[in-house]
C-alpha positions as CSV (number, residue, x, y, z in Angstrom):
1,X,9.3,-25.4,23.3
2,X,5.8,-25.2,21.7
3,X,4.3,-21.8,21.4
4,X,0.2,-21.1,21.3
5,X,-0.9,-18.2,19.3
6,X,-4.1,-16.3,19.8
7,X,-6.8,-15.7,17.5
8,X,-7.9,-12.3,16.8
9,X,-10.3,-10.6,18.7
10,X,-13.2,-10.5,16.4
11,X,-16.3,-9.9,18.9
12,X,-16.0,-8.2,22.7
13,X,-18.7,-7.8,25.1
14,X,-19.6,-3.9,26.0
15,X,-20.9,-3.5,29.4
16,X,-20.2,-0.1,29.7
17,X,-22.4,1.4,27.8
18,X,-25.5,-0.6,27.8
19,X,-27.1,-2.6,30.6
20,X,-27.5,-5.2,29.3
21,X,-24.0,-7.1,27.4
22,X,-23.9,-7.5,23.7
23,X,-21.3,-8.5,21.4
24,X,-19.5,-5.5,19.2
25,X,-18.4,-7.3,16.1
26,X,-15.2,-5.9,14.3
27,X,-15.9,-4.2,11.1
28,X,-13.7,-6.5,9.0
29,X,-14.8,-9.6,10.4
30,X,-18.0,-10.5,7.7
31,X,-17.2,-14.2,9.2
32,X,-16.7,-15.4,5.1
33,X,-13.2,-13.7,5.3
34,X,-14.1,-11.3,2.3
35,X,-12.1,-8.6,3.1
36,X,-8.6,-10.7,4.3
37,X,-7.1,-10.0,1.0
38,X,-7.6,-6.2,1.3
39,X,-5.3,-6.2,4.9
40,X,-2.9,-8.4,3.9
41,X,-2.1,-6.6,0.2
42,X,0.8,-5.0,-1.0
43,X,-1.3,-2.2,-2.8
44,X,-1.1,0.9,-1.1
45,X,-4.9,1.8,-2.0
46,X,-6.0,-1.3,-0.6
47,X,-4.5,-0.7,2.8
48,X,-5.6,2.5,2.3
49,X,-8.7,0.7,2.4
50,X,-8.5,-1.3,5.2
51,X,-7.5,1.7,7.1
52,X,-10.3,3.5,6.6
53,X,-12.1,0.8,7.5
54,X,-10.7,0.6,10.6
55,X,-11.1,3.9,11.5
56,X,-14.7,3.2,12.5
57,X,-14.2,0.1,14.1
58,X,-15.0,-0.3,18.1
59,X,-12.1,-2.7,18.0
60,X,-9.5,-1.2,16.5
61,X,-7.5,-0.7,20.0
62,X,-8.0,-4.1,21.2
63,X,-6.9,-5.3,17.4
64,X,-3.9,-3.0,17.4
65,X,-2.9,-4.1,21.2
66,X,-3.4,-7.7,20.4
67,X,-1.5,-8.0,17.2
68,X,1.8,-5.5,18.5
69,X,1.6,-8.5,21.5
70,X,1.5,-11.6,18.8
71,X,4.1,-10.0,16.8
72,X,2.1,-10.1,13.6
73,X,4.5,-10.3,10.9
74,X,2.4,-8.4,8.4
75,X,-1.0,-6.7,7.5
76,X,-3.2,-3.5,8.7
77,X,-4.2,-4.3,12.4
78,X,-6.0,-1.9,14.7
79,X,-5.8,0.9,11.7
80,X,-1.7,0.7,11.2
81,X,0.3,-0.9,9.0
82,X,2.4,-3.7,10.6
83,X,5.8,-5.1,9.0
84,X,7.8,-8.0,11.4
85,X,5.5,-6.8,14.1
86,X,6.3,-3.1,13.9
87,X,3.7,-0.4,13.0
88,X,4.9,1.2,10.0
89,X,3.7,4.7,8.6
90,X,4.6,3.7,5.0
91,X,5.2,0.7,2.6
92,X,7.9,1.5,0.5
93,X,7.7,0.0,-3.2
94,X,10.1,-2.4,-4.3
95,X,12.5,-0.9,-6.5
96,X,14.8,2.4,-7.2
97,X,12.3,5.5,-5.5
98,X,11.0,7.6,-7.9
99,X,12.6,11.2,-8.8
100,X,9.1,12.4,-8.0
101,X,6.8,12.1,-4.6
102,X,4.4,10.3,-4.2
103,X,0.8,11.5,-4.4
104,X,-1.1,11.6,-0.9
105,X,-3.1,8.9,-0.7
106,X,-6.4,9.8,1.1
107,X,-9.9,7.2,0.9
108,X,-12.5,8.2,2.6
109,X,-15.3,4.7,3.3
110,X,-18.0,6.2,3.9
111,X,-18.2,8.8,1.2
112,X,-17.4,5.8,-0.8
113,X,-20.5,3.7,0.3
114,X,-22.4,7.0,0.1
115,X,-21.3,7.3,-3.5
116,X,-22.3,3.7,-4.5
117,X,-25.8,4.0,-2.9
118,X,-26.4,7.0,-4.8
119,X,-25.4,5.7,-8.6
120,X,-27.9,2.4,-6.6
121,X,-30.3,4.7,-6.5
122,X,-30.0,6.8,-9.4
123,X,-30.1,3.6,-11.4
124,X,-33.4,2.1,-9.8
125,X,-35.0,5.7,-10.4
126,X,-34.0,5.3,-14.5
127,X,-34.9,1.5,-14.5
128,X,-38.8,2.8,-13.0
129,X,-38.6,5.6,-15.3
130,X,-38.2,3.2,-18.5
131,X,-40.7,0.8,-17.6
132,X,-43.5,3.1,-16.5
């Protein structure tokens, strides 16, 4: 018995909203696979990350629906953490659990970016400021 497995949905045509059809392209999908590492970790701030990532993704249902229906083994599909094809709320460590719980664990991507544009900035405006 041979089984075929899809590929991820990566781009989807959106006809509902516009006229005319174009291609929504999935926020993690850079097409150099950059960001694989990040959804596929064992860190929890880096599926933290890929969470948040998701969060603003037009694909993120589609994602979710298609890798619940490939029974994904692992990784941050669609937003949730998947284990053997499961959405999971939490990775448990390896290990005894601690006495004491665990922080909340909250990233935000877009104050992120905001944050990294502004020190950008900052730092062009001092760069001018020595040369002039």
């Amino acid at each position: 018995m041979t089984m075929t497995l899809e590929a991820p949905i990566t781009y989807i045509s959106d006809t509902a909203t516009s006229p005319a059809p174009k291609k929504l392209a999935a926020r993690c999908a850079d097409g150099n696979g950059t960001l694989t590492p990040l959804f596929f970790s064992d860190e929890n701030v880096d599926i933290a990350r890929a969470k948040a990532i998701c969060t603003r993704c037009p694909l993120s249902a589609s994602c979710l629906d298609g890798a619940l229906e490939r029974l994904e083994p692992w990784g941050v599909w669609g937003g949730e953490l998947i284990d053997n094809g499961q959405i999971v709320l939490d990775r448990r460590p390896r290990g005894r659990p601690s006495v004491l719980p665990r922080a909340i664990l909250v990233i935000d991507e877009d104050r992120t970016i905001r944050s990294i544009a502004s020190v950008s900035e900052q730092r062009s405006y001092e760069i001018a400021i020595r040369v002039a």
